[in-house]
C-alpha positions in Angstrom: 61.2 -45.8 -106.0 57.5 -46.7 -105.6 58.1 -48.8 -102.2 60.5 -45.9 -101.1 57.0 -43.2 -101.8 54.9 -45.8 -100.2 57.5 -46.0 -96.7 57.4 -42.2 -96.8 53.9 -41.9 -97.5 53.2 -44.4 -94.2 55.8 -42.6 -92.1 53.9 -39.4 -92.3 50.7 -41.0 -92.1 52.2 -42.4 -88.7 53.6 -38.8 -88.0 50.2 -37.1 -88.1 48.3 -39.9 -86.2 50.9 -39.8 -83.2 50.6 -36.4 -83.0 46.5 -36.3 -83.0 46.9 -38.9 -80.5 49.1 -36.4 -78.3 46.6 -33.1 -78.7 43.9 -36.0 -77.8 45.4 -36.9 -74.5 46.1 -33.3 -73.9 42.8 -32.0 -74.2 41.8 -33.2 -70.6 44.9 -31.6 -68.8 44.2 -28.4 -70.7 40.0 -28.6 -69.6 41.5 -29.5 -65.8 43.8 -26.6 -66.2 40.7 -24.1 -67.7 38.6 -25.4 -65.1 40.6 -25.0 -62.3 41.9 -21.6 -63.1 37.6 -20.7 -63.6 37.2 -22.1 -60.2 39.4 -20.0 -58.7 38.1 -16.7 -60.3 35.1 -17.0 -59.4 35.8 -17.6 -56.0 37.9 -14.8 -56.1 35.2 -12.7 -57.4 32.7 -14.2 -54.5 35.3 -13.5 -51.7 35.2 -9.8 -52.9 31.4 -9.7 -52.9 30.5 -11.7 -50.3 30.6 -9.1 -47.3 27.2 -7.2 -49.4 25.8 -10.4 -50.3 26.3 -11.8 -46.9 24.3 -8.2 -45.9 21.1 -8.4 -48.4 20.9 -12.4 -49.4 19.3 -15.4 -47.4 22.2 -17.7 -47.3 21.1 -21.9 -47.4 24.3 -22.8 -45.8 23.8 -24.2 -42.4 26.9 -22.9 -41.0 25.3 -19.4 -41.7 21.9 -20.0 -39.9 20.8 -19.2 -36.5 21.0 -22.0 -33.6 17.8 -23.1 -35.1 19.0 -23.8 -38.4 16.2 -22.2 -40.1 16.2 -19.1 -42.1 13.9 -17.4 -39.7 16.5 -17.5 -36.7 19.1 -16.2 -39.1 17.1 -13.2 -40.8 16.3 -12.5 -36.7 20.0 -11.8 -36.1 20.7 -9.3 -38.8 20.0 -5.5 -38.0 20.0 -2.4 -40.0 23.2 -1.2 -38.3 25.3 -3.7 -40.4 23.5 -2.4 -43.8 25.0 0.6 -45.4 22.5 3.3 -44.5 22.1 6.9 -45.8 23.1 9.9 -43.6 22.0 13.3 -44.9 21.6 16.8 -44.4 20.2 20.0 -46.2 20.1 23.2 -45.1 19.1 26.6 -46.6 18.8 30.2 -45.5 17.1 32.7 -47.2 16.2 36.3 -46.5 14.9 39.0 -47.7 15.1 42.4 -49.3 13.5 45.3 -51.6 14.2 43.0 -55.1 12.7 40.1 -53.2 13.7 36.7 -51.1 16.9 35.9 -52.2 19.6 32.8 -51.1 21.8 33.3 -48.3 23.7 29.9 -47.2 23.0 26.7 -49.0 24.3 23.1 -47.1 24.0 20.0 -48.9 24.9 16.2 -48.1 24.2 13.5 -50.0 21.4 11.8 -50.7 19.6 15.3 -50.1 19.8 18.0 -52.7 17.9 21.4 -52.9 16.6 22.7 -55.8 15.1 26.4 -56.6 12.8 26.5 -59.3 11.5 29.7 -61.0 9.5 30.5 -63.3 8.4 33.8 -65.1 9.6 35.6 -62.2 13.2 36.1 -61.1 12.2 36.2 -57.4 13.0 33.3 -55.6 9.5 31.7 -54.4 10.0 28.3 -53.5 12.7 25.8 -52.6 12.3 22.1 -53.3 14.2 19.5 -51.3 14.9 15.2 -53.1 15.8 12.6 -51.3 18.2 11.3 -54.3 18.0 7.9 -52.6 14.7 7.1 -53.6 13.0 6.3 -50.5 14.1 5.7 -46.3 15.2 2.4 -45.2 15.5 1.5 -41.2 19.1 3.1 -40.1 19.2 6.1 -42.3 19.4 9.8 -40.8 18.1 12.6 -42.8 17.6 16.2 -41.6 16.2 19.0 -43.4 16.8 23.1 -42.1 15.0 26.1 -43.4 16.2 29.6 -41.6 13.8 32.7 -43.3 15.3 35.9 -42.2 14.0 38.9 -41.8 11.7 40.1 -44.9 12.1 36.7 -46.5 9.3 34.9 -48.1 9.8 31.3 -49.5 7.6 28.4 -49.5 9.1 24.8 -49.3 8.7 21.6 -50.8 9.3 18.2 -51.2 10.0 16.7 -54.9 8.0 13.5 -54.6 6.2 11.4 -51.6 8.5 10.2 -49.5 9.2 6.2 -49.1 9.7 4.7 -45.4 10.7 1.0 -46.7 10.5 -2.1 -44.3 12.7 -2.5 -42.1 14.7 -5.0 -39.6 15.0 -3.5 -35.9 16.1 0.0 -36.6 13.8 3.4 -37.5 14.6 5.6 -40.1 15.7 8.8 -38.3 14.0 12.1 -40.3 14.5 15.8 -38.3 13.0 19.0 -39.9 14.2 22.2 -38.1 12.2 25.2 -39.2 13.0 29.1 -37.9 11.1 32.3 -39.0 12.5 35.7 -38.1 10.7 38.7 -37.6 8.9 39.5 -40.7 9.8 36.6 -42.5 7.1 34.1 -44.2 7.8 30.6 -44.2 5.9 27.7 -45.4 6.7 24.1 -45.1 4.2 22.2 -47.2 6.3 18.4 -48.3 4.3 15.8 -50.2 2.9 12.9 -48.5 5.1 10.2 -46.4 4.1 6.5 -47.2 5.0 4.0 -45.0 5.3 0.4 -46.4 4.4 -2.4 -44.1 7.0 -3.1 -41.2 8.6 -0.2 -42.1 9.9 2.2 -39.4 10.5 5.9 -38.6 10.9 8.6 -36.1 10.0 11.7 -37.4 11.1 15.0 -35.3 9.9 18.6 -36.3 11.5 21.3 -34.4 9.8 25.0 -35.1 11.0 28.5 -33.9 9.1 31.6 -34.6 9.8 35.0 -33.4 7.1 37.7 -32.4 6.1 39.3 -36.4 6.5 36.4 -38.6 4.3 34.2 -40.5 4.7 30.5 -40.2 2.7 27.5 -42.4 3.8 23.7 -41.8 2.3 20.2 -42.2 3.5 17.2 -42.3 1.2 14.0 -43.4 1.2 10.2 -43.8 0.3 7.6 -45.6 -0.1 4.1 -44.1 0.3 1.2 -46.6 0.4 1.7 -50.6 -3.5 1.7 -50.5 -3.4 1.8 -54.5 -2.2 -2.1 -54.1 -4.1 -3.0 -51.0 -1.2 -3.1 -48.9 -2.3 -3.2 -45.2 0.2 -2.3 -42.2 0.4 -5.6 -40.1 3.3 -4.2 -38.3 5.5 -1.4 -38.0 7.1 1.7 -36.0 5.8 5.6 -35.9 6.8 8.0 -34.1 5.5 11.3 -35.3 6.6 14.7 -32.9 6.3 18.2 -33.0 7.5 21.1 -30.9 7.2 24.9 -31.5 8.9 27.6 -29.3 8.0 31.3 -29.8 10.9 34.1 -28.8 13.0 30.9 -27.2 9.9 29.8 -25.0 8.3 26.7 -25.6 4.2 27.0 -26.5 3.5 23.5 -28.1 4.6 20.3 -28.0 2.7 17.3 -29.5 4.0 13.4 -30.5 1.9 10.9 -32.6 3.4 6.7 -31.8 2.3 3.4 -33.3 4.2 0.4 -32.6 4.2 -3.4 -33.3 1.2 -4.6 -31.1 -0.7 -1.4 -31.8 -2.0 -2.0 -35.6 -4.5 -4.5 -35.6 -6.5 -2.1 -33.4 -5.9 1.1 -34.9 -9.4 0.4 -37.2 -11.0 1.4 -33.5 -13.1 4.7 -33.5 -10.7 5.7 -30.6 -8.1 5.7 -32.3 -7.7 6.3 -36.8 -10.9 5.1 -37.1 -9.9 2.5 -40.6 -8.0 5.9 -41.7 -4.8 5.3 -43.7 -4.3 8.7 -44.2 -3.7 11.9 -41.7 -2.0 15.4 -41.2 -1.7 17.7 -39.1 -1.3 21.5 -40.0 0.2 24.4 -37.9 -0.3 28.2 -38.3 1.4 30.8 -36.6 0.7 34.4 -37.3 -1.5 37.3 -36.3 -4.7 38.3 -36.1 -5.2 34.3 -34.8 -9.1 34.4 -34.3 -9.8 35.7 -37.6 -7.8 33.0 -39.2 -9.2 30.7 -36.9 -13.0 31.4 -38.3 -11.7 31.2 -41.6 -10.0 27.5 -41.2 -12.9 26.4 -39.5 -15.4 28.0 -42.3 -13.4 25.7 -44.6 -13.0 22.9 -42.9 -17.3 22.4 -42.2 -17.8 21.3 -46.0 -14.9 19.4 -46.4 -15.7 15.4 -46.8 -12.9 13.9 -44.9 -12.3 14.3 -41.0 -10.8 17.7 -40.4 -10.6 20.1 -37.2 -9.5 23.3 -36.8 -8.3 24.8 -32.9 -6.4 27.6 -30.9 -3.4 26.2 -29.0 -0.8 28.0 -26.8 -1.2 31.2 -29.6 -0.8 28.4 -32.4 -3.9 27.2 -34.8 -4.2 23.6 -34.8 -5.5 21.7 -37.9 -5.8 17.9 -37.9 -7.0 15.5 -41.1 -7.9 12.1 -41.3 -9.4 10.5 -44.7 -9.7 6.5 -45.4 -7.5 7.2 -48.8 -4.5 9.0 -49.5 -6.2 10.3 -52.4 -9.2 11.9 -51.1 -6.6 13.7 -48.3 -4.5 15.0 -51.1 -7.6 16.7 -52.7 -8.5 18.0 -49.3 -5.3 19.6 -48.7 -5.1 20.8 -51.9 -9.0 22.6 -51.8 -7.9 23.7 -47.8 -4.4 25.7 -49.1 -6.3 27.1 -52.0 -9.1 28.7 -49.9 -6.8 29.7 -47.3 -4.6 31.7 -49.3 -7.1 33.9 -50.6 -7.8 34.9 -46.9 -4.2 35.8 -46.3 -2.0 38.7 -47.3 0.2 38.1 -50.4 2.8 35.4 -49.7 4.1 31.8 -49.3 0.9 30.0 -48.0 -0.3 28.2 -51.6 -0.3 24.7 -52.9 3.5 24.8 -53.7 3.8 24.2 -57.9 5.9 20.8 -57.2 2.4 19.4 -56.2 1.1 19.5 -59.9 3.9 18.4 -61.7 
C-alpha cells in the first residue's frame, strides 16, 4: 500500500510538472500571437490617421521628403489648400421702427456666430460677431454683412481680437460688406486684428451708404504680439477699402505689405517702427463741422493721428508703436466724438470693456 501512495504520489507529481512544462512553451506563441495582433492595430489605427498627420506633422521618413531629402524641401511642398480650412459667413439685417432697431434676417455659418446682447434696455443696440474658431489660418474665407434699414440704429462688434496665424503660401480671405439706408445709423467698430509673424491675409471692406444715413467704420491692426516681442520678419497684408454713395463709387483706398517689404517698414516713409494702425471712416452730414471736431480731438492725442475730407467722406488714420497705447487712443477718440453727435450708435461698443 505505501509503495502503491508513493507511485501515485510520483505520477501526479509528473502530471503537474508536464503540464507546467506545456503552459511554459506556450507562453512564447501566445506573446507572438498578442504581439502580432498589437501590431496590426496600431497600424490599423495609423492608416486611419495618417491622411491628418501626414497634413500637420514633419515626417523623418526619407521617402516623404522633398528631392533634397531635407525637411525644408518637404515643408516647401505642402500648401494651405490641402489643410482643412474654415469657410464662413454671417449676415444680419436690422431695421428700424417707433419701439426701436429691431432684427430682421439673421445668416449664420459656422465658425461665425452673432450674438445680440442687451442690457437694461429691451432695444436692440448692438450686435457682436465670434469667430468660434479661435483665430484665421492661411486658406480660410470668412465674410461678415450688416444691412441697417431705414430708421435702424445698431452698432457692431467684434467679441475678441482677431488672430491671423502663420501661414504656408495661402492668405486668409476676410470680406466685411457694410450697407446703410436712408436714415439708418450704422457703426462698425471690431476689436483689433493681430497678425502673427508669416502670417497672411487679405482683408476687403466693401461700404454702401445712401443720401440720409449715418455711417461709422474702422478697422485696425496689430503687427506681431508686441506683449512677447514678437517681430514680423515676413508675411502678407493686403488691407482695402471701397465706399459707394447712392451706387456711385466716392472712395477707394488699399494698404499691402508683402515678404521683401518688412525689414524696411521701420523707415519714416513708410510705418515709421509702428506696430499698430487704423484707419477710421465717417459718413454723414454736416461733414465740416464734424471735420473740426475730429481734428480738435485728434491735436492732443499722443499717437500719430490725422483727420481729412475725402470724396464727401472724413478720413481718420492712426499709427502708435504699441497696440496698447492705440487701443486707449481709440477708445478716448470714440468717447469725445460721440458727445458731438446726435444720440446713436457712434460709442465704444460695451464688448470693448468686458
Amino acid at each position: 500500500m505505501a509503495r502503491r501512495a508513493a507511485g501515485e504520489h510520483a505520477h501526479r507529481a509528473w502530471a503537474v510538472a508536464g503540464s507546467r512544462k506545456a503552459f511554459t512553451a506556450a507562453l512564447p506563441i501566445v506573446a507572438i500571437l498578442f504581439w502580432k495582433a498589437t501590431k496590426t492595430f496600431k497600424e490599423g489605427l495609423a492608416s486611419r490617421w495618417n491622411p491628418m498627420l501626414d497634413a500637420t506633422a514633419q515626417s523623418n521618413l526619407s521617402e516623404e521628403l522633398g528631392p533634397g531629402g531635407s525637411k525644408e524641401s518637404s515643408l516647401e511642398s505642402l500648401s494651405d489648400k490641402d489643410l482643412q480650412r474654415a469657410d464662413g459667413a454671417g449676415r444680419i439685417v436690422v431695421s428700424g421702427s417707433q419701439k426701436g432697431t429691431y432684427i430682421t434676417d439673421v445668416y449664420q455659418r459656422s465658425p461665425i456666430r452673432i450674438m445680440f446682447p442687451r442690457g437694461g434696455s429691451a432695444a436692440l443696440e448692438e450686435a457682436v460677431f465670434i469667430n468660434t474658431a479661435g483665430g484665421v489660418a492661411g486658406g480660410d474665407m470668412l465674410e461678415s454683412g450688416v444691412t441697417a434699414l431705414a430708421n435702424a440704429s445698431i452698432a457692431v462688434t467684434s467679441q475678441a481680437a482677431e488672430k491671423i496665424y502663420q501661414a504656408l503660401n495661402e492668405p486668409a480671405r476676410i470680406v466685411t460688406k457694410l450697407k446703410a439706408c436712408a436714415t439708418a445709423k450704422l457703426a462698425w467698430l471690431p476689436q483689433e486684428t493681430i497678425i502673427f509673424n508669416r502670417g497672411r491675409v487679405s482683408r476687403r471692406t466693401e461700404i454702401e451708404v445712401s443720401s440720409g444715413s449715418e455711417l461709422l467704420a474702422l478697422e485696425w491692426l496689430v503687427l506681431g504680439r508686441t506683449a512677447q516681442g514678437e517681430k514680423m520678419a515676413g508675411g502678407h497684408i493686403t488691407e482695402s477699402w471701397c465706399v459707394r454713395k447712392d451706387g456711385r463709387l466716392i472712395w477707394a483706398d488699399i494698404f499691402r505689405v508683402t515678404d521683401e517689404m518688412f525689414p524696411h517698414l521701420h523707415r519714416k516713409a513708410l510705418l515709421s517702427d509702428c506696430k499698430a494702425f487704423a484707419t477710421l471712416i465717417y459718413f454723414g452730414s454736416d461733414l465740416e463741422k464734424r471735420l473740426e471736431l475730429l481734428r480738435n480731438i485728434a491735436s492732443p492725442i499722443a499717437c500719430h493721428c490725422a483727420p481729412t475730407s475725402v470724396g464727401g467722406l472724413i478720413i481718420v488714420r492712426f499709427a502708435a508703436k504699441d497696440s496698447f497705447d492705440l487701443r486707449v487712443t481709440l477708445l478716448n477718440f470714440l468717447e469725445q466724438f460721440s458727445k458731438g453727435l446726435s444720440p446713436g450708435p457712434f460709442r465704444v461698443p460695451k464688448m470693448w470693456s468686458c
